[in-house]
MARKEFI-851289 format. One record per residue (C-alpha): residue in one letter; chain; residue number from 0; x negated, y negated, z. Coordinates in Angstrom, 3 decimals. Example, Ala and Ser with C-alpha at 12.3 -4.5 7.8 and 13.67 -1.06 7.14 Angstrom:
<nodes>
<node res="A" chain="A" n="0" east="-12.300" north="4.500" up="7.800"/>
<node res="S" chain="A" n="1" east="-13.670" north="1.060" up="7.140"/>
</nodes>
This chain:
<nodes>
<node res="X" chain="A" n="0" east="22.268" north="-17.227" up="55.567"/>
<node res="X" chain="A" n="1" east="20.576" north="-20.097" up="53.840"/>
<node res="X" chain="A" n="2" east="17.426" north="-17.781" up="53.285"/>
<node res="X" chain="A" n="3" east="19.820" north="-15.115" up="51.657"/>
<node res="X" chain="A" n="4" east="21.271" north="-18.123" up="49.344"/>
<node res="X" chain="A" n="5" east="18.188" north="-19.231" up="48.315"/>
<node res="X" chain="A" n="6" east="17.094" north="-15.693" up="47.323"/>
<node res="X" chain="A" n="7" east="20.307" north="-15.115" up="45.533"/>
<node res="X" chain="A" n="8" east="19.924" north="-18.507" up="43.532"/>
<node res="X" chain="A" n="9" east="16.357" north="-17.242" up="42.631"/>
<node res="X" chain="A" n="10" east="17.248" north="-14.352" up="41.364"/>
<node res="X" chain="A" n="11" east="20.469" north="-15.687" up="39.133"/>
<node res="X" chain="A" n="12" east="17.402" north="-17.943" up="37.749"/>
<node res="X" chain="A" n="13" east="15.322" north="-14.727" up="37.152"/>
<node res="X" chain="A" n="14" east="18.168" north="-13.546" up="35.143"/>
<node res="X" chain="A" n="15" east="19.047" north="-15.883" up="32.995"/>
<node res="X" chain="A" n="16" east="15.362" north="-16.875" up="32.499"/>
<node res="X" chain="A" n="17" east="15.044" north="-13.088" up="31.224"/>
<node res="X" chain="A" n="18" east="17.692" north="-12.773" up="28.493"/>
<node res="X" chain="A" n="19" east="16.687" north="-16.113" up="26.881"/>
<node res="X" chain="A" n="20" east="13.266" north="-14.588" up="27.023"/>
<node res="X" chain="A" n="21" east="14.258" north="-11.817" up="25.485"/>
<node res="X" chain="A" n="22" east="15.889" north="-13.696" up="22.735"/>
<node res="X" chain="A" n="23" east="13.326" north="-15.774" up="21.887"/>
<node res="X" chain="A" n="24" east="10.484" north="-13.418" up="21.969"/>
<node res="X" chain="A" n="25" east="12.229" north="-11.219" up="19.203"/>
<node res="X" chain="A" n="26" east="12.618" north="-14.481" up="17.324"/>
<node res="X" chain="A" n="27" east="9.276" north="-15.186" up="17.679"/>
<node res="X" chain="A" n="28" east="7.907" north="-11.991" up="16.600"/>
<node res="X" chain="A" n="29" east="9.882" north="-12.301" up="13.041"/>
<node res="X" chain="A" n="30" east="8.930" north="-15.785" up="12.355"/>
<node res="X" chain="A" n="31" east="5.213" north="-15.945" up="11.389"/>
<node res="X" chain="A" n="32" east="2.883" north="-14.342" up="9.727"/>
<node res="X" chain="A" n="33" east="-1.080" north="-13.555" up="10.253"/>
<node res="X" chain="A" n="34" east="-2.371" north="-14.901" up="6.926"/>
<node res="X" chain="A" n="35" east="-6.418" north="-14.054" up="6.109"/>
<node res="X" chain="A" n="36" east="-7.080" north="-16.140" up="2.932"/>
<node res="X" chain="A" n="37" east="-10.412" north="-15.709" up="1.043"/>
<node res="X" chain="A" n="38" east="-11.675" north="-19.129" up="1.486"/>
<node res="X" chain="A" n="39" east="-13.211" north="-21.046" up="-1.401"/>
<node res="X" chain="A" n="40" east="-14.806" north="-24.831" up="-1.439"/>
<node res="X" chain="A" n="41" east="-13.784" north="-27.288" up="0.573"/>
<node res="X" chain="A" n="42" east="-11.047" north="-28.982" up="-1.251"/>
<node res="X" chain="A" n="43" east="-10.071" north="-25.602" up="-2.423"/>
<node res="X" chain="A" n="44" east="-9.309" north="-24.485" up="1.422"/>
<node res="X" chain="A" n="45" east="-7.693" north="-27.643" up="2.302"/>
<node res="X" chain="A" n="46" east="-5.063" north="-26.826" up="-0.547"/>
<node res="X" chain="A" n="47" east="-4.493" north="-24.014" up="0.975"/>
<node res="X" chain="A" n="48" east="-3.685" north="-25.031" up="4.227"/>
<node res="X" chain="A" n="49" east="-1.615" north="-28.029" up="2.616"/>
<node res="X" chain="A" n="50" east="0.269" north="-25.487" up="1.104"/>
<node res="X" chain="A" n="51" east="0.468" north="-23.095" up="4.384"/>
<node res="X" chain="A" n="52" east="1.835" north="-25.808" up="6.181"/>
<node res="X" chain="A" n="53" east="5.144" north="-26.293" up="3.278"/>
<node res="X" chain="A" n="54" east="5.315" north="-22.337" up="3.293"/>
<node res="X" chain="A" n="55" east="8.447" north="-22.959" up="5.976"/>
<node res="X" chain="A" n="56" east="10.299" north="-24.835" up="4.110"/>
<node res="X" chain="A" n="57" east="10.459" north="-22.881" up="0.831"/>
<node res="X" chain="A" n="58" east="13.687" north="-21.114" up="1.930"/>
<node res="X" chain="A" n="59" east="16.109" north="-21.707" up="-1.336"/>
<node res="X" chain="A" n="60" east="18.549" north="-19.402" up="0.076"/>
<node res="X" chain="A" n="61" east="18.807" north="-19.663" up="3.377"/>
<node res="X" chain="A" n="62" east="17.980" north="-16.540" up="4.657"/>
<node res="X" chain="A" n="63" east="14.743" north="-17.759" up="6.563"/>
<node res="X" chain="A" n="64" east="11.184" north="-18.406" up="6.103"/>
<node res="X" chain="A" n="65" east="8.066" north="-17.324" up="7.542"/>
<node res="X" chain="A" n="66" east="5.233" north="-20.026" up="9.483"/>
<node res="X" chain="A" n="67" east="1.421" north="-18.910" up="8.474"/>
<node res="X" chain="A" n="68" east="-0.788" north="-18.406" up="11.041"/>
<node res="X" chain="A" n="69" east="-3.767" north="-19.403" up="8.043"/>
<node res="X" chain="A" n="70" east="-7.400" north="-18.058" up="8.862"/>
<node res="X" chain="A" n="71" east="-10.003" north="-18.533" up="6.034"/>
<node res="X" chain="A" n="72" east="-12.496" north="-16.237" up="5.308"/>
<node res="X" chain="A" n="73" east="-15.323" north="-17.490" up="3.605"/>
<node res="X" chain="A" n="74" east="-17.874" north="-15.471" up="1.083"/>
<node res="X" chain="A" n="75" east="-20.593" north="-15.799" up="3.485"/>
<node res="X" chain="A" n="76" east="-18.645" north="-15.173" up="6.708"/>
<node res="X" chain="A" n="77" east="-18.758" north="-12.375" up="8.835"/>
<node res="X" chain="A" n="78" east="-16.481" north="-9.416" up="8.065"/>
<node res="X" chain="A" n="79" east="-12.667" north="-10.230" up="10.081"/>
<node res="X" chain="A" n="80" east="-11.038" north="-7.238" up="12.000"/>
<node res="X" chain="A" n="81" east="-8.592" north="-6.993" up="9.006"/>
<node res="X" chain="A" n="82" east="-6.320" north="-4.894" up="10.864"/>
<node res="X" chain="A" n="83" east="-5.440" north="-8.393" up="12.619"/>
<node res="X" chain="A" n="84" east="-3.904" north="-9.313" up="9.453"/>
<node res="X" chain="A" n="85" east="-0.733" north="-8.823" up="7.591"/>
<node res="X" chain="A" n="86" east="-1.781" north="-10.142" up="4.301"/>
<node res="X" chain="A" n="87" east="-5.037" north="-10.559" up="2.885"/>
<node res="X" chain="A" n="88" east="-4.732" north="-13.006" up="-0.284"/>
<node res="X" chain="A" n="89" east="-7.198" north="-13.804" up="-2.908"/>
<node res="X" chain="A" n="90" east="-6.970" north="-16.333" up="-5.189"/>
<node res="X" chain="A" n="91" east="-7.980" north="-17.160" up="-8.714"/>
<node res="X" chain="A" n="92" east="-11.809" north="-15.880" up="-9.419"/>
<node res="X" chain="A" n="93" east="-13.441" north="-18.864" up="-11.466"/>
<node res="X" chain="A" n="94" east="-15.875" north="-21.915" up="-10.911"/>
<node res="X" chain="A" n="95" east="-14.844" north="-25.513" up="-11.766"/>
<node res="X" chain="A" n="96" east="-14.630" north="-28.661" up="-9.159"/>
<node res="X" chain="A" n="97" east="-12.068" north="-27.341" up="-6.586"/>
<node res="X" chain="A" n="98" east="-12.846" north="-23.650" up="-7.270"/>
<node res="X" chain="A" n="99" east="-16.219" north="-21.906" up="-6.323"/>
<node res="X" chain="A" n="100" east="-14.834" north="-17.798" up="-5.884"/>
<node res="X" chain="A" n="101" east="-17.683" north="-15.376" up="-4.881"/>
<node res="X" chain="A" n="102" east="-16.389" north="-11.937" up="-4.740"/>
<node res="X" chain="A" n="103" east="-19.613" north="-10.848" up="-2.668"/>
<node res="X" chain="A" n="104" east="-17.592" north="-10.899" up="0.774"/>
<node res="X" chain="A" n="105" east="-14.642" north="-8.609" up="-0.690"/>
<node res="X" chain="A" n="106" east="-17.266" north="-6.033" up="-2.550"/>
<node res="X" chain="A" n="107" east="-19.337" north="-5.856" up="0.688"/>
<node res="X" chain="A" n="108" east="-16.375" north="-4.549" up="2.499"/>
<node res="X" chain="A" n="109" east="-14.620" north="-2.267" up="0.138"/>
<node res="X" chain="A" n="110" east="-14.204" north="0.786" up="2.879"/>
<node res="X" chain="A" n="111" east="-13.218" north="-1.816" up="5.497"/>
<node res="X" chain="A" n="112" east="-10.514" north="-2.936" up="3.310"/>
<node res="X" chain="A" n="113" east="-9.586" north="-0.029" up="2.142"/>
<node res="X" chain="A" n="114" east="-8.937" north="1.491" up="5.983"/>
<node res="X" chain="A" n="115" east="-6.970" north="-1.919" up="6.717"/>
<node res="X" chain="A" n="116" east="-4.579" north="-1.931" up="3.429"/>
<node res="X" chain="A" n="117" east="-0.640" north="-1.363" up="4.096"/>
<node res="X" chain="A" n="118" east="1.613" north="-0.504" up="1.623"/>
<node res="X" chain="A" n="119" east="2.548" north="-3.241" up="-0.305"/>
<node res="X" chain="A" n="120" east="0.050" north="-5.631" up="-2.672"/>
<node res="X" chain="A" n="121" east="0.895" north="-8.311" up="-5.040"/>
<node res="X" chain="A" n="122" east="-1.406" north="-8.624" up="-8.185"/>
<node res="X" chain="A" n="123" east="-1.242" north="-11.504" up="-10.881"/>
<node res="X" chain="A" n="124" east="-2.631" north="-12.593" up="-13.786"/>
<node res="X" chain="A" n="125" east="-1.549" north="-16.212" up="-12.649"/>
<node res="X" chain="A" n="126" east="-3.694" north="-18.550" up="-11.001"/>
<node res="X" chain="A" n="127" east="-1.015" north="-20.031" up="-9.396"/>
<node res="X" chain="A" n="128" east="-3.466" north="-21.724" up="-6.789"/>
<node res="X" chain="A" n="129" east="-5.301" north="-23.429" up="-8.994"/>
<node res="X" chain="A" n="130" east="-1.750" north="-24.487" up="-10.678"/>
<node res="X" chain="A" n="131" east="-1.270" north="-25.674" up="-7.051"/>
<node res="X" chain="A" n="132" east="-3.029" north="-28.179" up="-7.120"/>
<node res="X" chain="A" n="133" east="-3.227" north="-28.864" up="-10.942"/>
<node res="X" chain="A" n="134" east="-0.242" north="-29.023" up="-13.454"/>
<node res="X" chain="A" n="135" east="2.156" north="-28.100" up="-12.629"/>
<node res="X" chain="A" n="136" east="1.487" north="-28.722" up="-9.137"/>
<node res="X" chain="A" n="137" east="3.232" north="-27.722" up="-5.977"/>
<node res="X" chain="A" n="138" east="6.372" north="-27.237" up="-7.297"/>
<node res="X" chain="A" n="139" east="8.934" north="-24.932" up="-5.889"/>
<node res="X" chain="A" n="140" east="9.771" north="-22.799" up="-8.675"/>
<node res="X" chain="A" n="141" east="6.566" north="-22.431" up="-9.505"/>
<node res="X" chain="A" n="142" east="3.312" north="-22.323" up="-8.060"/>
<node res="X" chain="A" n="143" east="4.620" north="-23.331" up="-4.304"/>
<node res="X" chain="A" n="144" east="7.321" north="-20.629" up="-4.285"/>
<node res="X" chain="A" n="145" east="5.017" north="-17.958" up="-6.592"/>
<node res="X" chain="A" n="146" east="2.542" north="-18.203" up="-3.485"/>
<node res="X" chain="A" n="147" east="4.485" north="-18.207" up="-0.367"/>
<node res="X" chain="A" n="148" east="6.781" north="-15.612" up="-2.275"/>
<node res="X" chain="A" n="149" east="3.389" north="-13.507" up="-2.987"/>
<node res="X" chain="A" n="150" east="2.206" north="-13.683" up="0.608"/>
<node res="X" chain="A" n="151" east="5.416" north="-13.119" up="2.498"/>
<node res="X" chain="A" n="152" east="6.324" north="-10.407" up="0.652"/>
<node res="X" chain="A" n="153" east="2.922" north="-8.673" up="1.016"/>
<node res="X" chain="A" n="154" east="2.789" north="-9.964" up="4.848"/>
<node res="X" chain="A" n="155" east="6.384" north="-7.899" up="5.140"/>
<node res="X" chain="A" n="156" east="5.354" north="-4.527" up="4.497"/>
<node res="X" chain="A" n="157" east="3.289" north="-2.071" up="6.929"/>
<node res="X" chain="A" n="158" east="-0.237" north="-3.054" up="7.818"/>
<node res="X" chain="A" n="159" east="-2.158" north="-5.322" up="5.843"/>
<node res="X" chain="A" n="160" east="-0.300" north="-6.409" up="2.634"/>
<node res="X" chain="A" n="161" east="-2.864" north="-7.121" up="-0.584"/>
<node res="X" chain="A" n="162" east="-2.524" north="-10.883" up="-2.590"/>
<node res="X" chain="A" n="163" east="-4.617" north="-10.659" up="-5.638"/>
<node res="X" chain="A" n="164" east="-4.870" north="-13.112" up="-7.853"/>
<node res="X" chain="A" n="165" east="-6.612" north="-13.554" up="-11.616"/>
<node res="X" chain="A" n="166" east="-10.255" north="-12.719" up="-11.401"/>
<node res="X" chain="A" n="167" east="-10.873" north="-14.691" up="-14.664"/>
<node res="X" chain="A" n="168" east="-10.001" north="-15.520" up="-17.894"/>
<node res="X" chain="A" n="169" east="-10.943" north="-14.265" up="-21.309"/>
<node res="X" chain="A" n="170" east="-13.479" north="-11.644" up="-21.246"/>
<node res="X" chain="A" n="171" east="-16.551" north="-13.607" up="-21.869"/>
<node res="X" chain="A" n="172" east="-16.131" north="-17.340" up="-19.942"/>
<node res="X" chain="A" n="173" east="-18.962" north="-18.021" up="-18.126"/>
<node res="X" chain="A" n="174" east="-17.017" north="-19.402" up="-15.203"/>
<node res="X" chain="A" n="175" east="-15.520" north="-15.952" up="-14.498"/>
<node res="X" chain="A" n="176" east="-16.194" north="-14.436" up="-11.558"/>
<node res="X" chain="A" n="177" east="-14.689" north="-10.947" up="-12.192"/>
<node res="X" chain="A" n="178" east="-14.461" north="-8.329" up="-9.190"/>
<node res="X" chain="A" n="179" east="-11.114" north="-5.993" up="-9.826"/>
<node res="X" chain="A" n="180" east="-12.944" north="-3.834" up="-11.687"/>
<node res="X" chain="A" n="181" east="-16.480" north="-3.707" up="-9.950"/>
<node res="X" chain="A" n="182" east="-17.337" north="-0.489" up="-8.918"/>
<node res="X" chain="A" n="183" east="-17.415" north="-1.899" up="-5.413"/>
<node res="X" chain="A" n="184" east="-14.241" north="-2.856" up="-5.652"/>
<node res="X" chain="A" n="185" east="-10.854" north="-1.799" up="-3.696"/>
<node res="X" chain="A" n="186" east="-8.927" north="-2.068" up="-6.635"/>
<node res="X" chain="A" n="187" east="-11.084" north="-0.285" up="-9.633"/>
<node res="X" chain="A" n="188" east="-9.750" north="2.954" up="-9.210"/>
<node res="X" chain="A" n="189" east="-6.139" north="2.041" up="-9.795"/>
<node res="X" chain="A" n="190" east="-6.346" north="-0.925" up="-11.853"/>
<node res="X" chain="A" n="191" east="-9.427" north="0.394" up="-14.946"/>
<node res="X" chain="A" n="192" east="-7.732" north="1.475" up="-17.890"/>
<node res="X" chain="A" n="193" east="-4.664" north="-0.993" up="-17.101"/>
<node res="X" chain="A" n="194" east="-6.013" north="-4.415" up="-17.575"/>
<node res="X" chain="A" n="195" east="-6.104" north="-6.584" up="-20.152"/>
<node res="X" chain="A" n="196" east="-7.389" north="-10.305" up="-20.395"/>
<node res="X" chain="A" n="197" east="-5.121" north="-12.790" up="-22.597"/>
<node res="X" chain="A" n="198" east="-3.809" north="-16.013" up="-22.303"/>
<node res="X" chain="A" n="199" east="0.152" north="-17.014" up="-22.524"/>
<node res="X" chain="A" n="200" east="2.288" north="-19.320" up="-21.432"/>
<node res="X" chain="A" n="201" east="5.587" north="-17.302" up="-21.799"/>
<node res="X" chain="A" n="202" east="6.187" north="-15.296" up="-18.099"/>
<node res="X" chain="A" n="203" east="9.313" north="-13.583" up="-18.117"/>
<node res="X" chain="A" n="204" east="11.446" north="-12.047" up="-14.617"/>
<node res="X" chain="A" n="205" east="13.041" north="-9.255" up="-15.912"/>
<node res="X" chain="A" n="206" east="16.654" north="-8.706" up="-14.957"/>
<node res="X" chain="A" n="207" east="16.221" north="-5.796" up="-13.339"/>
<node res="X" chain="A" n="208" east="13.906" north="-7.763" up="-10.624"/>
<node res="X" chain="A" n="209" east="15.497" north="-10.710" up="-10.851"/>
<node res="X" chain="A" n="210" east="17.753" north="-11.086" up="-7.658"/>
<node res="X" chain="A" n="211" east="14.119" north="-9.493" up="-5.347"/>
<node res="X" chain="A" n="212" east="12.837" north="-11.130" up="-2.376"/>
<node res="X" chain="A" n="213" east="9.770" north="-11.529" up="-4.340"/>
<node res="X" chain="A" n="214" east="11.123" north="-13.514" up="-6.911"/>
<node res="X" chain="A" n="215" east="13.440" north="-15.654" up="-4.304"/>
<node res="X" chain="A" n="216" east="13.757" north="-19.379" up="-6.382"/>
<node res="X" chain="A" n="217" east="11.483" north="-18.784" up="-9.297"/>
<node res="X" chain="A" n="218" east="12.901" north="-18.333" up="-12.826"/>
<node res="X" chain="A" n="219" east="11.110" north="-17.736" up="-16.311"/>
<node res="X" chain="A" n="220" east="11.365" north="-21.388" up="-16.731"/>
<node res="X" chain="A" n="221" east="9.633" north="-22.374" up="-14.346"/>
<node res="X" chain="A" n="222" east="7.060" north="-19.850" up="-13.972"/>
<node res="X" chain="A" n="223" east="6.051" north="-20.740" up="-17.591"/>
<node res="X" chain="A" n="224" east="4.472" north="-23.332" up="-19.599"/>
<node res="X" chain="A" n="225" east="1.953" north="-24.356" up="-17.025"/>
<node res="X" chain="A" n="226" east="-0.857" north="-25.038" up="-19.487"/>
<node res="X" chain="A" n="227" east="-1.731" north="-21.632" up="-19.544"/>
<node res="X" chain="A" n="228" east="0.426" north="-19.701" up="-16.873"/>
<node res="X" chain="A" n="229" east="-1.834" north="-16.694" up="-17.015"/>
<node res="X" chain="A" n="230" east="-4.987" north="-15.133" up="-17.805"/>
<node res="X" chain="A" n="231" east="-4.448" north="-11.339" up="-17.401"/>
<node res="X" chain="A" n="232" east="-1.808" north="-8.365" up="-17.865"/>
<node res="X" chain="A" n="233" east="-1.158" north="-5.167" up="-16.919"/>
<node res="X" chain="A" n="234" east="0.047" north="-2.266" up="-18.846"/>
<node res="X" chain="A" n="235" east="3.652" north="-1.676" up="-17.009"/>
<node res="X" chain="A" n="236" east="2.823" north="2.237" up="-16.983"/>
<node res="X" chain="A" n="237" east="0.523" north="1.300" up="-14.562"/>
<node res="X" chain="A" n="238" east="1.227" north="4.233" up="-11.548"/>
<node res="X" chain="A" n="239" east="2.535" north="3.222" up="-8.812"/>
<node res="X" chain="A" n="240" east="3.431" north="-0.441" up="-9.724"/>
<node res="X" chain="A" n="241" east="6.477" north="-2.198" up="-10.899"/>
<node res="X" chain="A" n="242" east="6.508" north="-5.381" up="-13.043"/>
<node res="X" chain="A" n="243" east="8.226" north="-8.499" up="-11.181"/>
<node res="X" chain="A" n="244" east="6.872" north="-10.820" up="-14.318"/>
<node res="X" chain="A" n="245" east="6.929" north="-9.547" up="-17.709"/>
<node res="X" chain="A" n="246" east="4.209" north="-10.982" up="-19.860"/>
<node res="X" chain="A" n="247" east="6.546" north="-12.503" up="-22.818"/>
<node res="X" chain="A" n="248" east="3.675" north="-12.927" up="-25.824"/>
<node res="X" chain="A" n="249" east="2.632" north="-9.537" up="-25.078"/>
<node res="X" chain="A" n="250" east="5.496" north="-6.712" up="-25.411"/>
<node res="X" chain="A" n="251" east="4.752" north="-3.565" up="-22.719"/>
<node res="X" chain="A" n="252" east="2.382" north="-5.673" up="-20.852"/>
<node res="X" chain="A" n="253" east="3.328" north="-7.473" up="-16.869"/>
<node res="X" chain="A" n="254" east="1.976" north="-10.557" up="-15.797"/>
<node res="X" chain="A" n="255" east="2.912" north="-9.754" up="-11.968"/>
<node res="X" chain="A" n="256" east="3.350" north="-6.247" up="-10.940"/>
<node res="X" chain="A" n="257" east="4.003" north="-5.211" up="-7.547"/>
<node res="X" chain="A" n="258" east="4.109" north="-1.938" up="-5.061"/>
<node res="X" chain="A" n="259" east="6.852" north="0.184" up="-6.908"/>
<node res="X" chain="A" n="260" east="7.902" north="1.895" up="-3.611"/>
<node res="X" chain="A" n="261" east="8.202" north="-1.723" up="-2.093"/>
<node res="X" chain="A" n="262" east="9.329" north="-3.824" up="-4.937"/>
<node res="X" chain="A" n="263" east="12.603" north="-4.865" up="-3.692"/>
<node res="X" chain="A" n="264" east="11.524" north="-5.573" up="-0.194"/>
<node res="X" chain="A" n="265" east="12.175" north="-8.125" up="2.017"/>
<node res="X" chain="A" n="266" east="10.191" north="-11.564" up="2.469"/>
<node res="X" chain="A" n="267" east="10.779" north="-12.145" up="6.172"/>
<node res="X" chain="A" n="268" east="8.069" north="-10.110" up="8.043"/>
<node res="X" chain="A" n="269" east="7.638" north="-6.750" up="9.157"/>
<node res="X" chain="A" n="270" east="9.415" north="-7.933" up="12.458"/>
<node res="X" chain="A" n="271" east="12.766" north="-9.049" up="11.091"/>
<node res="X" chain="A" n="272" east="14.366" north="-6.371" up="11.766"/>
<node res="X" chain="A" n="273" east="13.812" north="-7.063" up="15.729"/>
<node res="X" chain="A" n="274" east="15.486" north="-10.217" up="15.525"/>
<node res="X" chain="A" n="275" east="18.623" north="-9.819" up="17.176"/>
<node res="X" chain="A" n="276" east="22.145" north="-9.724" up="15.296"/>
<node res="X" chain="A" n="277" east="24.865" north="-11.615" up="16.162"/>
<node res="X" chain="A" n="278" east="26.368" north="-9.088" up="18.366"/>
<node res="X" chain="A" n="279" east="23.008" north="-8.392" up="20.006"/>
<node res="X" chain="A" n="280" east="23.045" north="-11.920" up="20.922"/>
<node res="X" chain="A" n="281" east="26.499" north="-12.119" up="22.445"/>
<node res="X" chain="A" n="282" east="25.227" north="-8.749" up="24.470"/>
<node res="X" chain="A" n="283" east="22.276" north="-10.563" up="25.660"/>
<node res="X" chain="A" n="284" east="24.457" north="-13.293" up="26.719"/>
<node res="X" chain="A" n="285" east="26.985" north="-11.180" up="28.479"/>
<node res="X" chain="A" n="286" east="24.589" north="-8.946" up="30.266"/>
<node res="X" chain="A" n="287" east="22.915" north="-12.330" up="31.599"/>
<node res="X" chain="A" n="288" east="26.242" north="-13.538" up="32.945"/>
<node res="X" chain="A" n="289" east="27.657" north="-10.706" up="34.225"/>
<node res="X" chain="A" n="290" east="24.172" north="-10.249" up="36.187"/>
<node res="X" chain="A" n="291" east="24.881" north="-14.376" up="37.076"/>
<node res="X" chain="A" n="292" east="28.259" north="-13.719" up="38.121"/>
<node res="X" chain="A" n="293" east="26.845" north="-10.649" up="40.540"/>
<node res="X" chain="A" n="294" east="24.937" north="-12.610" up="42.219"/>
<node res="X" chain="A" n="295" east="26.861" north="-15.551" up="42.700"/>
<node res="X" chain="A" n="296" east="29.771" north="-13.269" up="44.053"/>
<node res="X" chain="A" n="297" east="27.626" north="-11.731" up="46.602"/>
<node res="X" chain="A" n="298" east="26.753" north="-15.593" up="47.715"/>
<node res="X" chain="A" n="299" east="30.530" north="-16.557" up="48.296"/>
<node res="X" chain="A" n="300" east="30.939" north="-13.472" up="50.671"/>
</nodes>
């Protein structure tokens, strides 16, 4: 008898142990992300991962936030498996103290790219990470919640989500380091004929976009006036694109556009729908205790 007790106990412990399981794999599976970041200089990549590390707490509505699993990948670094990825981001191409970008790794693996890409990217005429860690600084409505805005909302989509930021500024600095429209690049044959290189401080979220994941705690305000918010533009009959940021000293031209088809999606990874709702919960909870009370029955007999 005590044999058949102790088997019954183990097995009510089996139970239990499985539906919190359950829950908190699902949860699990919705709260990070796989961020590959195109790594930089040394104090470049340790902004990053300064600003990786506040990327959970930039949730200004409540409706959750994503952790970063953050992997760099440096110019000279073997080519990643992107398809372990669900966001590639790269940031602001120009050469000063903190940044040293090098474009070499991304035109080397145009194809590989390519294969990897899902269906949402995020491109930008502001160099919000050097803003990160300049003026304005990491501020949340502005560069802190532009970026972790950018990369959760590429992250969310299917496959590997696309983060591109400024390649330069006007058309002849000599600290560019342009690469969007190198004929080795994954972007050229959707972005040539639609780019433009300007300065202006005026970046305007249209009202139309306003109330998108994407744009979750920013506002014109405070994506603006940040000593030059941006470098370059788009033309916003670009195919296939929607503008998120309107470029204000420049009528018809974007300072953010975004996958039209995906424009309005959600920030909380590709996963959130697994996480369970409140009634899935309960369910779990009742199927555990019912299974619980089973078992315990069959002990008082």
């Amino acid at each position: 008898m005590n044999n058949q007790k102790h088997r019954l106990i183990n097995q009510a412990i089996l139970v239990v142990a499985t539906t919190f399981g359950i829950l908190s794999a699902s949860i699990a599976n919705a709260a990070s992300l796989n961020v590959l970041w195109y790594g930089q200089t040394d104090a470049y990549n340790a902004n990053i991962s300064e600003l990786a590390a506040l990327a959970p707490t930039f949730d200004p509505e409540g409706d959750g936030s994503l952790d970063w699993n953050l992997t760099f990948w440096n110019p000279q670094d073997p080519a990643p498996n992107f398809s372990d990825y669900d966001v590639l981001a790269i940031g602001f191409g120009y050469s000063n103290s903190i940044l040293n970008f090098d474009p070499i790794g991304i035109l080397n693996n145009k194809e590989a790219i390519s294969t990897a890409r899902g269906d949402r990217t995020f491109l930008s005429g502001q160099d919000a990470d050097n803003h990160y860690s300049g003026k304005p600084g990491p501020r949340p409505n502005g560069p802190l919640g532009f970026l972790v805005n950018a990369v959760n909302w590429a992250g969310s989509g299917e496959a590997m989500g696309i983060v591109a930021l400024s390649d330069g500024v006007y058309d002849t600095h000599p600290r560019n380091r342009r690469w969007w429209l190198n004929d080795r690049s994954f972007l050229k044959d959707e972005l040539e004929g639609y780019v433009s290189y300007f300065n202006t401080e005026s970046v305007v979220i249209p009202t139309e976009t306003s109330d998108f994941p994407v744009n979750e705690g920013l506002t014109t305000a405070g994506l603006s006036n940040w000593r030059t918010s941006s470098h370059a533009g788009f033309k916003k009959d670009i195919p296939g694109y929607l503008s998120i940021n309107d470029a204000g000293s420049h009528p018809g031209y974007a300072v953010t556009i975004v996958t039209a088809s995906e424009a309005d999606g959600g920030t909380l990874g590709e996963q959130a729908e697994s996480v369970p709702e409140p009634g899935s919960i309960f369910g779990l909870f009742l199927l555990g205790g019912l299974g619980v009370r089973s078992l315990l029955l069959r002990m008082s007999q």
